[in-house]
TIDREN-306962 format. One record per residue (C-alpha): residue number from 0; residue in three letters; x, y, z. Coordinates in steps of 0.001 Angstrom, whole numbers. Layout:
<rs>
@n=NUM&res=ALA&px=X&py=Y&pz=Z
...
</rs>
This chain:
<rs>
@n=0&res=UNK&px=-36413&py=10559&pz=-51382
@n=1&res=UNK&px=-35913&py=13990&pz=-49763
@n=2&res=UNK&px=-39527&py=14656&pz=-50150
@n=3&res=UNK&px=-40881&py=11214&pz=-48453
@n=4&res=UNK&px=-37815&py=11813&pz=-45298
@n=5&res=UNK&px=-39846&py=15255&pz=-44830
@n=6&res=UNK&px=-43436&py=13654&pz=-45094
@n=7&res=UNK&px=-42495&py=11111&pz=-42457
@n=8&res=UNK&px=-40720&py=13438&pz=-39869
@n=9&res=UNK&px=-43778&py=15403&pz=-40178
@n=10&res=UNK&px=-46042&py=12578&pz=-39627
@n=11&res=UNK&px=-43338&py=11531&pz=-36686
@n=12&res=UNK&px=-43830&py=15168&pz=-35318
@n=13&res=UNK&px=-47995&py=15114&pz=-35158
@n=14&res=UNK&px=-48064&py=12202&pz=-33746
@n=15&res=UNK&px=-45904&py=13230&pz=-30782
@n=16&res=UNK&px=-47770&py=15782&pz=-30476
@n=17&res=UNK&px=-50981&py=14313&pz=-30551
@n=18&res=UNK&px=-49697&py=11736&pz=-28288
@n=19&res=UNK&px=-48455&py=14355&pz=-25270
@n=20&res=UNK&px=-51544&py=16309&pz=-26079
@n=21&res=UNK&px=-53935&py=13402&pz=-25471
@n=22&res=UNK&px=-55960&py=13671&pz=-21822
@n=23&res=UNK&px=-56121&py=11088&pz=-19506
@n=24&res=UNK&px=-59865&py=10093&pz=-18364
@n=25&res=UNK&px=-59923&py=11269&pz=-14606
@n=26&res=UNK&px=-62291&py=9496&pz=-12457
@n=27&res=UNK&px=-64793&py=11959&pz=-13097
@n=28&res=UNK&px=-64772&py=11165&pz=-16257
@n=29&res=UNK&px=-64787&py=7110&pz=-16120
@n=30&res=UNK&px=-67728&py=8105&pz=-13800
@n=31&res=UNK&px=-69126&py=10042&pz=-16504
@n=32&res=UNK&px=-68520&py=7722&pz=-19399
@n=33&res=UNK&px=-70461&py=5082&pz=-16627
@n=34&res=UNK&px=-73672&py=7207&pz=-16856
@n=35&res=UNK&px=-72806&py=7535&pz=-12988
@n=36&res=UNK&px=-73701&py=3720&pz=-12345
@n=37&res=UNK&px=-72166&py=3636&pz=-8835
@n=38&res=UNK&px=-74161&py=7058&pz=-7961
@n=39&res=UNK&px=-78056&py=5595&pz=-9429
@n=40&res=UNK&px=-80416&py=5807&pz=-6596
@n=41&res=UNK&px=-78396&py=7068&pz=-4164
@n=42&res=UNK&px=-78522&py=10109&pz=-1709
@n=43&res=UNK&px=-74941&py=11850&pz=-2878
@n=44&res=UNK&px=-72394&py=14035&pz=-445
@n=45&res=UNK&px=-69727&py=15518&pz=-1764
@n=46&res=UNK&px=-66916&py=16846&pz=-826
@n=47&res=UNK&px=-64927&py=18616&pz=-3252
@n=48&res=UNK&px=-63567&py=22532&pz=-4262
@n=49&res=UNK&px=-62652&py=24283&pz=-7813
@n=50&res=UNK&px=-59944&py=21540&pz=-8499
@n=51&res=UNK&px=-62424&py=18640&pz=-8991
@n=52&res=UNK&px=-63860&py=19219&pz=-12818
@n=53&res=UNK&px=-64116&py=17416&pz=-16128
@n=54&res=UNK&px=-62186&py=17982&pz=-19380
@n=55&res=UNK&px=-64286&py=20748&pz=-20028
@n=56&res=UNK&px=-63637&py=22662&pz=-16875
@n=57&res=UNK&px=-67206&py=21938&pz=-15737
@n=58&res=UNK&px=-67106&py=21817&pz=-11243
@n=59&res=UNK&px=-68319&py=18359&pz=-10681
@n=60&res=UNK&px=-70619&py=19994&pz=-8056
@n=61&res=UNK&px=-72466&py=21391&pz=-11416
@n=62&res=UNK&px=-71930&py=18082&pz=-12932
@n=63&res=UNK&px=-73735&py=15836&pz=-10352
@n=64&res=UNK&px=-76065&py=18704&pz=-9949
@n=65&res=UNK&px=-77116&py=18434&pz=-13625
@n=66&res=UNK&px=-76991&py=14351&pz=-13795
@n=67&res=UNK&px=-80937&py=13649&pz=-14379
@n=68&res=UNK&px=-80250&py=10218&pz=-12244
@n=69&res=UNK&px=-77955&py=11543&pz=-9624
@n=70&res=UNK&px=-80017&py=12942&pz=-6629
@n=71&res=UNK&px=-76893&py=15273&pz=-5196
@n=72&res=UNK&px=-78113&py=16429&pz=-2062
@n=73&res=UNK&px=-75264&py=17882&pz=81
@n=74&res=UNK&px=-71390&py=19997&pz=-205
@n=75&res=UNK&px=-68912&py=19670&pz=1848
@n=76&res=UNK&px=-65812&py=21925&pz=2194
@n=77&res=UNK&px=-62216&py=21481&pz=2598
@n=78&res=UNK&px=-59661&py=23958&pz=3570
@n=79&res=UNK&px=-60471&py=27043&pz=1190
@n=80&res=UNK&px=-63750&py=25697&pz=553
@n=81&res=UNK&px=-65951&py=24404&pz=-2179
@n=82&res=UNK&px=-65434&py=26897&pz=-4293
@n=83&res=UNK&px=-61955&py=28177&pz=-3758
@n=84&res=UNK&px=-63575&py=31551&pz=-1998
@n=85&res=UNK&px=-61426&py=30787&pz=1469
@n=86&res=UNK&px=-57958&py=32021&pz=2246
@n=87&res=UNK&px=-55454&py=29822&pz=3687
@n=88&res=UNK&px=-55901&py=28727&pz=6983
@n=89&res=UNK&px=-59371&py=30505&pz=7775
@n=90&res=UNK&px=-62098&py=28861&pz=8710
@n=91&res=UNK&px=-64908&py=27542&pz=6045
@n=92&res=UNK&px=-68207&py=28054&pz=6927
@n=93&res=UNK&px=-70857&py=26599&pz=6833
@n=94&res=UNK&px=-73713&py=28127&pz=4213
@n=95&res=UNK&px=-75471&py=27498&pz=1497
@n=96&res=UNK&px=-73884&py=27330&pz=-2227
@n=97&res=UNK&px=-75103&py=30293&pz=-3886
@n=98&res=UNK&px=-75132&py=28782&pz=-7404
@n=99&res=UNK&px=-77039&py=25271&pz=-6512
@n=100&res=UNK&px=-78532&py=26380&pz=-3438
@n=101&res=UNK&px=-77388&py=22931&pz=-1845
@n=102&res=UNK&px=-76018&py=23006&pz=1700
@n=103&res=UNK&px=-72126&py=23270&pz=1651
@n=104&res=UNK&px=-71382&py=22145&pz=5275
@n=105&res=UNK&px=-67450&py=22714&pz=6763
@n=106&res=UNK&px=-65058&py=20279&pz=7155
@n=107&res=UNK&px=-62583&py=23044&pz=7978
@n=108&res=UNK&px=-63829&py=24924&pz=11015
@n=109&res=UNK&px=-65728&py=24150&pz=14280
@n=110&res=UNK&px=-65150&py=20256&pz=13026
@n=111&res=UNK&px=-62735&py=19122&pz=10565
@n=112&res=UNK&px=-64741&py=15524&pz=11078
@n=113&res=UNK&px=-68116&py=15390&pz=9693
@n=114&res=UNK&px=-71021&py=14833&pz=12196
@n=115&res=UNK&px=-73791&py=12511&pz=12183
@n=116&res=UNK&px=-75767&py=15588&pz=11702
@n=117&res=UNK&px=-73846&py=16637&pz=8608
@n=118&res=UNK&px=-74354&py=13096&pz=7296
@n=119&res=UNK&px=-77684&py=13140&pz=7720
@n=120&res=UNK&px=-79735&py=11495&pz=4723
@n=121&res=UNK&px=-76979&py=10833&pz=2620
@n=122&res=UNK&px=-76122&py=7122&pz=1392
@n=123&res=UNK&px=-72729&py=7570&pz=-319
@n=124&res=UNK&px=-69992&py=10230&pz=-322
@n=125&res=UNK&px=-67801&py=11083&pz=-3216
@n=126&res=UNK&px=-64515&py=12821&pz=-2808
@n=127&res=UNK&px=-63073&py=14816&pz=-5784
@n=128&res=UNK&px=-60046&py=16834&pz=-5044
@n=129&res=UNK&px=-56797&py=17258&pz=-6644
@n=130&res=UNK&px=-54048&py=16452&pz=-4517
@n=131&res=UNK&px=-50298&py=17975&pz=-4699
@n=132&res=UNK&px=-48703&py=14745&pz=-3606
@n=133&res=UNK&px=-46681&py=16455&pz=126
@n=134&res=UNK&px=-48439&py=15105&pz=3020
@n=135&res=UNK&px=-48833&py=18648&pz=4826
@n=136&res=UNK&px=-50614&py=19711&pz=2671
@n=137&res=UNK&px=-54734&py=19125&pz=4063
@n=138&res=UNK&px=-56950&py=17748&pz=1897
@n=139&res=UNK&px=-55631&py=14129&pz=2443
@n=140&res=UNK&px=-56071&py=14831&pz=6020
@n=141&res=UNK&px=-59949&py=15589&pz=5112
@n=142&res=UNK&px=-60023&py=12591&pz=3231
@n=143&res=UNK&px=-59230&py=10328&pz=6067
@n=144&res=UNK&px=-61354&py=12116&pz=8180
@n=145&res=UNK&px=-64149&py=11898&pz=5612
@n=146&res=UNK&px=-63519&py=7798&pz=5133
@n=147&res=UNK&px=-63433&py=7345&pz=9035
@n=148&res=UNK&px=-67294&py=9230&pz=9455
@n=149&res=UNK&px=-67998&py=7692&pz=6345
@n=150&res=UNK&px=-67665&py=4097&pz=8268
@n=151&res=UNK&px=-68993&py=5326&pz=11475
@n=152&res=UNK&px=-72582&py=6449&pz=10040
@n=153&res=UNK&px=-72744&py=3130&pz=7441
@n=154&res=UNK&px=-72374&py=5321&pz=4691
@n=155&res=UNK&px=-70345&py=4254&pz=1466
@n=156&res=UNK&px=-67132&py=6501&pz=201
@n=157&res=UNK&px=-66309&py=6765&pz=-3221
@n=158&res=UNK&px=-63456&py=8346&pz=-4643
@n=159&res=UNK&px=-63309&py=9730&pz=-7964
@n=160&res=UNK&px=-59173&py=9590&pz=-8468
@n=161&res=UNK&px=-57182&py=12345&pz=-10027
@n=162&res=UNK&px=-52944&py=12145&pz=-10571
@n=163&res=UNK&px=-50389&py=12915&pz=-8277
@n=164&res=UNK&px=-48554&py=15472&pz=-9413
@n=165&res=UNK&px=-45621&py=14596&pz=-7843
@n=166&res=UNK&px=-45903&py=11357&pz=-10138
@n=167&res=UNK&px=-45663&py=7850&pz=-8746
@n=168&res=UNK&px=-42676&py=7075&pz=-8188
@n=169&res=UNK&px=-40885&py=9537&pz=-6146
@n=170&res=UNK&px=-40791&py=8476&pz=-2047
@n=171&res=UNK&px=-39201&py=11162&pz=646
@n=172&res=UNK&px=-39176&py=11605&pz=4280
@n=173&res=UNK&px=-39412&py=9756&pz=7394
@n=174&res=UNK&px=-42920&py=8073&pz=8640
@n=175&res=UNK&px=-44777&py=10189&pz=11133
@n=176&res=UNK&px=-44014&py=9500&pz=14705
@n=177&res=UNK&px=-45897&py=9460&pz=17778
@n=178&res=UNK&px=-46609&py=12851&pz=19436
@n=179&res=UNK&px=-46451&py=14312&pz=15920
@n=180&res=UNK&px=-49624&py=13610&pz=14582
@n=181&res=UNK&px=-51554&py=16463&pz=13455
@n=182&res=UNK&px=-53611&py=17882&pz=10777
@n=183&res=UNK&px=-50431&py=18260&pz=8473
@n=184&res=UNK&px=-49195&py=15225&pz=9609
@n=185&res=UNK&px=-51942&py=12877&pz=9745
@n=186&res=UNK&px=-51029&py=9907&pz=8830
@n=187&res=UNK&px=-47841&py=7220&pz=8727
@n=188&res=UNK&px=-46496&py=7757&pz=5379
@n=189&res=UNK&px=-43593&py=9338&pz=4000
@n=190&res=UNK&px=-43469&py=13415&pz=3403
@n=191&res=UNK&px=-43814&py=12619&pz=-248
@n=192&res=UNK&px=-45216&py=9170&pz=-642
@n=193&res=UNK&px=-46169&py=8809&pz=-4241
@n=194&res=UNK&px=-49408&py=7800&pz=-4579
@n=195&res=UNK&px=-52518&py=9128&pz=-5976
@n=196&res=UNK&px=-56015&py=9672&pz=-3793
@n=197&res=UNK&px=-57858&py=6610&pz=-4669
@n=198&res=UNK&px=-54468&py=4448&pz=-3581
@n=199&res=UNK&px=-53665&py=6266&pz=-690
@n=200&res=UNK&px=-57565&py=5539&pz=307
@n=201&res=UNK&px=-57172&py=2107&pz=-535
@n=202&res=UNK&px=-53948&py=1780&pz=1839
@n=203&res=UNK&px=-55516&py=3644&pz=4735
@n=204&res=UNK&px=-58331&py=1549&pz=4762
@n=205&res=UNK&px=-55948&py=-2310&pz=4399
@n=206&res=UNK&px=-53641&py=-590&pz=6735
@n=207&res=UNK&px=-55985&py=106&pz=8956
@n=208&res=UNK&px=-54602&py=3749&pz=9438
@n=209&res=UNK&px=-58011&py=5436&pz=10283
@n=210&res=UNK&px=-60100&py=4414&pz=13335
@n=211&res=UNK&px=-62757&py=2442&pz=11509
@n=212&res=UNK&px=-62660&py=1317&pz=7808
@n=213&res=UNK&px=-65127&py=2186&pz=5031
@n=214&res=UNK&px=-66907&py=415&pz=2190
@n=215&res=UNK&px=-64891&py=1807&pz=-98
@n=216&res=UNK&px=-64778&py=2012&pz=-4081
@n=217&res=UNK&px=-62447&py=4261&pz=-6112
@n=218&res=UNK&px=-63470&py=5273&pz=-10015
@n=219&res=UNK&px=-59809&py=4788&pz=-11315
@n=220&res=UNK&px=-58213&py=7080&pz=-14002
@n=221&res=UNK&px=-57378&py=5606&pz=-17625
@n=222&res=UNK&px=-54163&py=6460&pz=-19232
@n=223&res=UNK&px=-52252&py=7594&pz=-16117
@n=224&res=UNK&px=-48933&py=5899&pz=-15391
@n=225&res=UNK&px=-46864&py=6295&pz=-12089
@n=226&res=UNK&px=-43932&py=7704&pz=-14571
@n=227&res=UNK&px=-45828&py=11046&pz=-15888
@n=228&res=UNK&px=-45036&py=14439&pz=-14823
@n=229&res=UNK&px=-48218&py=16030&pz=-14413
@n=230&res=UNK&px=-48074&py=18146&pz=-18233
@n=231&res=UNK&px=-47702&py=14841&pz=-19935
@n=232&res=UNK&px=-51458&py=14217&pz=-18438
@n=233&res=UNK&px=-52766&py=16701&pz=-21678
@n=234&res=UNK&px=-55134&py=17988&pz=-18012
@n=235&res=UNK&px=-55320&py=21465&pz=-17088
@n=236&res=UNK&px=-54248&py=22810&pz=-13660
@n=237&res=UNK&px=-56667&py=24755&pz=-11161
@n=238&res=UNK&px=-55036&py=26070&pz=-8054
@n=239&res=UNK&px=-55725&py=23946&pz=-5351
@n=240&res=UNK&px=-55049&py=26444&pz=-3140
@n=241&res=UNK&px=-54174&py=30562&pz=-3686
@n=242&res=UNK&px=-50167&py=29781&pz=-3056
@n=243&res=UNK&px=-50324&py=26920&pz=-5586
@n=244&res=UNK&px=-51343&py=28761&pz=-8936
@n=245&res=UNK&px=-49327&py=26324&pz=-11420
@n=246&res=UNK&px=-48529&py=23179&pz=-11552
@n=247&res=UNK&px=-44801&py=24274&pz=-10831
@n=248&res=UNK&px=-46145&py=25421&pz=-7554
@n=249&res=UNK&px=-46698&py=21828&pz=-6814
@n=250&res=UNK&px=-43374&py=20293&pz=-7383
@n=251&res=UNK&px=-41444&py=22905&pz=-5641
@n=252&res=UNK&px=-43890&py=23208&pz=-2721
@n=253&res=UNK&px=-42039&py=20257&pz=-896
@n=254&res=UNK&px=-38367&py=21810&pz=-1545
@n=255&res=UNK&px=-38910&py=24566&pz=280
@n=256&res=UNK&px=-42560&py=24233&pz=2265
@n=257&res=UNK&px=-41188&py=22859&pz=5753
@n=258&res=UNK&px=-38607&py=25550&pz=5542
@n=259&res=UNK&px=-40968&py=27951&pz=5083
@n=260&res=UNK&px=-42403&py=27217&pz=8390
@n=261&res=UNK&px=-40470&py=28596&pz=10492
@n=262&res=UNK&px=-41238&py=31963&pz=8573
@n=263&res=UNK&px=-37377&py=32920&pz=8972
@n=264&res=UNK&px=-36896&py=33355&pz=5372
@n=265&res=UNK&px=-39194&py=34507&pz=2848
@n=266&res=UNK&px=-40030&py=30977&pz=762
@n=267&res=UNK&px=-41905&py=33030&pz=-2108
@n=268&res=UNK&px=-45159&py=33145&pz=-1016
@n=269&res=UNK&px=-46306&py=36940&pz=-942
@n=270&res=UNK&px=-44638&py=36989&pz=-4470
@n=271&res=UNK&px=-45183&py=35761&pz=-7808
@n=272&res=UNK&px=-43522&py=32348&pz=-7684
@n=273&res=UNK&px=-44603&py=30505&pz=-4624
@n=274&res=UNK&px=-42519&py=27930&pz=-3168
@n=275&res=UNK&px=-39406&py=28648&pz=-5143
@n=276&res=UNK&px=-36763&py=30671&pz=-3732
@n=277&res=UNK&px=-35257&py=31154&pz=-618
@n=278&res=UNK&px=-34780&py=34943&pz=495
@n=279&res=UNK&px=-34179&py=37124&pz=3265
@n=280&res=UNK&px=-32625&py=40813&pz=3648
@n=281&res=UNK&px=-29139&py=39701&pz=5152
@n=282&res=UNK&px=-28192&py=37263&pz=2601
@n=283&res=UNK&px=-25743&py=37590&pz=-287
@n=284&res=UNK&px=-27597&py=36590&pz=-3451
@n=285&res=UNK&px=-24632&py=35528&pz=-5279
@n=286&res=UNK&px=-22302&py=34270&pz=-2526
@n=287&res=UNK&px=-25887&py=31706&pz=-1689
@n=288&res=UNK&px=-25892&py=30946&pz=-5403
@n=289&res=UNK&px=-22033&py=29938&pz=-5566
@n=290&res=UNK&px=-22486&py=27953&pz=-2611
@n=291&res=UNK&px=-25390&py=25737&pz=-3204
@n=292&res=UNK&px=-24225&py=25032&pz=-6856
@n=293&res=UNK&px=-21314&py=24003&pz=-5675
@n=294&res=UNK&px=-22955&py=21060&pz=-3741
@n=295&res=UNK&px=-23656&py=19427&pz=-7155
@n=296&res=UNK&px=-27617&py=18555&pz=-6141
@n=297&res=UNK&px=-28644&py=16417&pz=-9006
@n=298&res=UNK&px=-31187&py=17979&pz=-11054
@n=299&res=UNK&px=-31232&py=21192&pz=-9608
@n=300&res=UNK&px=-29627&py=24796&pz=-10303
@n=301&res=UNK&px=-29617&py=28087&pz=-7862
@n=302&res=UNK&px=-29382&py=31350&pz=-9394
@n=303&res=UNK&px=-29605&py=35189&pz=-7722
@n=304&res=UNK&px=-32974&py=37036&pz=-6744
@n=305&res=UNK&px=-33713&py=40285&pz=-5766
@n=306&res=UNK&px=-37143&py=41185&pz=-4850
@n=307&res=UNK&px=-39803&py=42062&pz=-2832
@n=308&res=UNK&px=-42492&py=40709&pz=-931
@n=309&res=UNK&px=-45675&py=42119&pz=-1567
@n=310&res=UNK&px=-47109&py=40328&pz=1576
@n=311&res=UNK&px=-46271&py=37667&pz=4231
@n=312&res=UNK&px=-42639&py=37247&pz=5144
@n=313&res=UNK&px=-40864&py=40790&pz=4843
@n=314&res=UNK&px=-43359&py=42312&pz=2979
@n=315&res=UNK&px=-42025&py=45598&pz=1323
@n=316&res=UNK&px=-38645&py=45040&pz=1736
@n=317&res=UNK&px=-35762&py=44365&pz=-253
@n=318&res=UNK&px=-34842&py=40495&pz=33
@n=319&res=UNK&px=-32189&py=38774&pz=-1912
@n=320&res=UNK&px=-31465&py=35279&pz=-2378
@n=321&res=UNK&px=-31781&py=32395&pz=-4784
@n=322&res=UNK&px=-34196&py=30927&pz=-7243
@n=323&res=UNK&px=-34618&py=27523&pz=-7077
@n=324&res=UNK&px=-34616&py=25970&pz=-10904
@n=325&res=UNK&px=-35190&py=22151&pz=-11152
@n=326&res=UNK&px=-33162&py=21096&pz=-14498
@n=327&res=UNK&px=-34497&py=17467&pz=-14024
@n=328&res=UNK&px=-36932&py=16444&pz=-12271
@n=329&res=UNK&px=-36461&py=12400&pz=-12441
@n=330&res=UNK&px=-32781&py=13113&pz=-10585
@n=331&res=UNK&px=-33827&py=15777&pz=-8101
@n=332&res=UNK&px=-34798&py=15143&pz=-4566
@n=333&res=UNK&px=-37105&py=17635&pz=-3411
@n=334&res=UNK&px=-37322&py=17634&pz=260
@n=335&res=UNK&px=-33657&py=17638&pz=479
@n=336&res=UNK&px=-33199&py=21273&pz=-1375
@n=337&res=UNK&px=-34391&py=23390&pz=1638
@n=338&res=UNK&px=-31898&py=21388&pz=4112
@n=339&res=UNK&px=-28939&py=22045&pz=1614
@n=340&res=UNK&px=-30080&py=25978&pz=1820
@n=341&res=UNK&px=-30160&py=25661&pz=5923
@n=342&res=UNK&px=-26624&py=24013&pz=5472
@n=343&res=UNK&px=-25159&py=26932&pz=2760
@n=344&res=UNK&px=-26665&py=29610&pz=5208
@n=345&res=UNK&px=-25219&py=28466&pz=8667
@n=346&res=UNK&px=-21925&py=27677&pz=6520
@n=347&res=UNK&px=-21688&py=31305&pz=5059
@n=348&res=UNK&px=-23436&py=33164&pz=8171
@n=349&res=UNK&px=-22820&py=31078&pz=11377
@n=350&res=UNK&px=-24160&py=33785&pz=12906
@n=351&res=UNK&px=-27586&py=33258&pz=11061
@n=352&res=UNK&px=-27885&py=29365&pz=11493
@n=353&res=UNK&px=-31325&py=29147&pz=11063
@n=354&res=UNK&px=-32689&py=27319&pz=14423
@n=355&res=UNK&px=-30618&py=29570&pz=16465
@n=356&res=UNK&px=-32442&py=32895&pz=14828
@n=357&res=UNK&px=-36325&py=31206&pz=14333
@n=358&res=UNK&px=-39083&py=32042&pz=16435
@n=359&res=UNK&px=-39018&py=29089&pz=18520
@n=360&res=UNK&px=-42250&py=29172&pz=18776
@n=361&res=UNK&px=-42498&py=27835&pz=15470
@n=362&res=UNK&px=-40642&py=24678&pz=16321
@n=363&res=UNK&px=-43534&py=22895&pz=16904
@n=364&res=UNK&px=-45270&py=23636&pz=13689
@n=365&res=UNK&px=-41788&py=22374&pz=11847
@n=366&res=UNK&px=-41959&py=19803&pz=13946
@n=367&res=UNK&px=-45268&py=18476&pz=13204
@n=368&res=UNK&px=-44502&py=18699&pz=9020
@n=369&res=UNK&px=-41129&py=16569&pz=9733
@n=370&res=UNK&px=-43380&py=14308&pz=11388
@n=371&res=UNK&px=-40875&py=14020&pz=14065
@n=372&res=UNK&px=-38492&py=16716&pz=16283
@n=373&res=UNK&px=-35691&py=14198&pz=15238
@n=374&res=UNK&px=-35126&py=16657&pz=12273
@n=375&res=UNK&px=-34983&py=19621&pz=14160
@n=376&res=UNK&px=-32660&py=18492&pz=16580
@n=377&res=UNK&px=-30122&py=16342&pz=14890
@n=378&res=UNK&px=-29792&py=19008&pz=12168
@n=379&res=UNK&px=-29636&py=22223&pz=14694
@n=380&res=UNK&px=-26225&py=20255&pz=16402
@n=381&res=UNK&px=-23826&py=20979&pz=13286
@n=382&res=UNK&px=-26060&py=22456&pz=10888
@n=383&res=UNK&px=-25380&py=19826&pz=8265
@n=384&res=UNK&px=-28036&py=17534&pz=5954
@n=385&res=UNK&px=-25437&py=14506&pz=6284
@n=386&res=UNK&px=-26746&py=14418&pz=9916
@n=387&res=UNK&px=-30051&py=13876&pz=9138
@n=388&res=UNK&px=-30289&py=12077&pz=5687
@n=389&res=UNK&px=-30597&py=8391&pz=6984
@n=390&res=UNK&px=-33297&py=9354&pz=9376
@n=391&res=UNK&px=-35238&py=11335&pz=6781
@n=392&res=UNK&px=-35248&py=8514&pz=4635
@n=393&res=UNK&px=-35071&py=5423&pz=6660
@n=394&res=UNK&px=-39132&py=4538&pz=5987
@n=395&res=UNK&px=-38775&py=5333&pz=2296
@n=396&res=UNK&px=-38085&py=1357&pz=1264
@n=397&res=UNK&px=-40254&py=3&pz=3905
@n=398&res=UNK&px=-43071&py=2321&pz=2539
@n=399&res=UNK&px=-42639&py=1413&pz=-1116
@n=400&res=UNK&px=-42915&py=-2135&pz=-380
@n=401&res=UNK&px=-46129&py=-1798&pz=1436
@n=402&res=UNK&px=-47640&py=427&pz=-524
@n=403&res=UNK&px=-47328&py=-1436&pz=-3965
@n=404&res=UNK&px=-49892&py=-3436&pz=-2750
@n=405&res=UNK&px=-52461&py=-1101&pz=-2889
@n=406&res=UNK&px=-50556&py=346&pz=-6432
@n=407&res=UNK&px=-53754&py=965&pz=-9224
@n=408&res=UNK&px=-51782&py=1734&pz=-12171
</rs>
């Protein structure tokens, strides 16, 4: 009897693992299982970078480039460019790719909208980027740009869908407002908004978000599920940008990313963990650490740092602070965490509130990731997240009710 309870729990065990080990099909993949039906006979842009690839970590640039019925004729390239070889904010130009010799022409320069000339010859667009799921961050922005020439120069825009790492379910931050639209802020959804590419397409286009709609079709994933975290996709992570190395980098990017704007305290980035800490030479590692675990967040712990910044934000210096450590992430609201650390600073330092000591010059930038000044200004009158919460979240319910409707999995 002993002997068959051990056989089964190590059946039980393999077939856990197998099962958490298991990849999802992407929509590269569907598209390749297809023999790249929707692509036959068509003239093929596409605009992608190092995160779009297969289950073999082949670029689908290479991929299309290789498909004997695909006729691939043209790159396009986001922020960092097509392949990854473009640091943060610089502009991408536009070259040839030195591996295909195709034309890789910028969407993140002198135009950030593709041009009639850049469209020139070419019958259907594809989009394959991996998304983080925070609505600052750019390539979504390209995307809508990309759908609106798309429909402007009668060409057709597929989109080859990948998982949002944030999952599908989680919904945080107010809806952008008027005089706040920008390239971080470019459309009216939520801060997190918990969809994947091909549904956010699908709801720009219904919604009529973008200034003319596109034929559009989206190559859906198999096996995803709006519950997964992104590990329990069996898919490997390529940095979608050189501050978001990991997948980690993803989830805590919108807990401390708005913050970070206002480059008063070092957010991580210039060190080894992006995104997840909160740091700056004045503060009192422990006395922080005391104070923001005694708020009780739900899913989330603080504990001291000491370290410093090989670049950016007090580079060379010694910074203290805390380390953000999300316990569990199904309790834990994100976007919250870096307002409870402006709270716990201008409650232990009043003297250091954070909009009082900021380069106000900065403002504007915060501004335009809030989506709003609202933030700014309710929160800089006592310094407390209480002030603020029901206007950060007062879209969320509105915005999951609308956007079901466009819900693929």
């Amino acid at each position: 009897m002993n002997k068959l309870k051990v056989v089964l729990a190590l059946f039980l065990a393999m077939t856990i693992s197998k099962a958490y080990s298991q990849k999802i099909m992407t929509g590269l993949e569907v598209l390749k299982a297809s023999n790249f039906k929707v692509l036959e006979g068509k003239r093929v842009g596409l605009i992608t970078n190092p995160t779009g690839f297969d289950n073999n970590i082949k670029s689908t640039i290479d991929i299309l480039n290789e498909a004997p019925n695909v006729n691939l004729v043209a790159l396009y390239g986001p922020e960092h460019g097509v392949r990854g070889d473009v640091h943060a904010g610089d502009h991408v130009e536009t070259t040839n790719d030195p591996k295909t010799g195709l034309p890789v022409f910028s969407l993140y320069g002198a135009t950030r909208k593709a041009t009639p000339e850049m469209l020139k010859g070419i019958d259907v667009l594809v989009y394959d980027i991996q998304d983080i799921g925070s609505r600052s961050f750019t390539y979504i922005s390209t995307m809508g740009f990309a759908m609106e020439a798309a429909a402007e120069n009668n060409i057709e825009f597929v989109v080859l869908d990948r998982p949002n790492p944030l999952g599908g379910e989680k919904v945080e931050g107010n809806f952008v407002e008027d005089g706040f639209y920008s390239f971080v802020s470019q459309f009216r959804i939520p801060y997190i908004y918990g969809l994947t590419c091909g549904e956010l397409a699908k709801l720009l286009n219904g919604e009529k978000m973008l200034k003319a709609q596109c034929k559009l079709t989206i190559v859906p994933m198999k096996g995803w599920k709006r519950c997964m975290t992104y590990e329990q996709t069996g898919l490997q992570w390529v940095p979608s940008s050189p501050h978001v190395p990991q997948i980690s980098s993803a989830m805590y990017y919108p807990a401390s990313g708005i913050l970070g704007e206002l480059g008063y305290l070092s957010i991580g980035v210039g060190y080894t963990i992006p995104f997840q800490m909160f740091a700056a030479e004045w503060i009192d590692a422990e006395a922080l650490t005391d104070r923001l675990n005694s708020y009780n967040l739900p899913g989330v712990k603080f504990r001291p740092i000491y370290y410093k910044p090989f670049y950016s934000v007090g580079a060379g210096k010694d910074f203290k602070g805390v380390q953000i450590h999300i316990l569990d992430y199904s309790k834990c609201a994100l976007t919250d965490i870096q307002f409870h650390v402006m709270q716990a600073l201008a409650e232990l330092w009043p003297d250091k509130a954070v909009f009082d000591h900021a380069d106000q010059e900065r403002f504007n930038m915060f501004d335009k990731v809030c989506g709003s000044d609202q933030i700014r200004k309710k929160f800089s009158e006592r310094n407390r997240f209480e002030d603020i919460r029901d206007y950060w979240y007062k879209d969320v319910e509105s915005f999951r009710k609308l956007s079901q409707k466009y819900y693929i999995y």
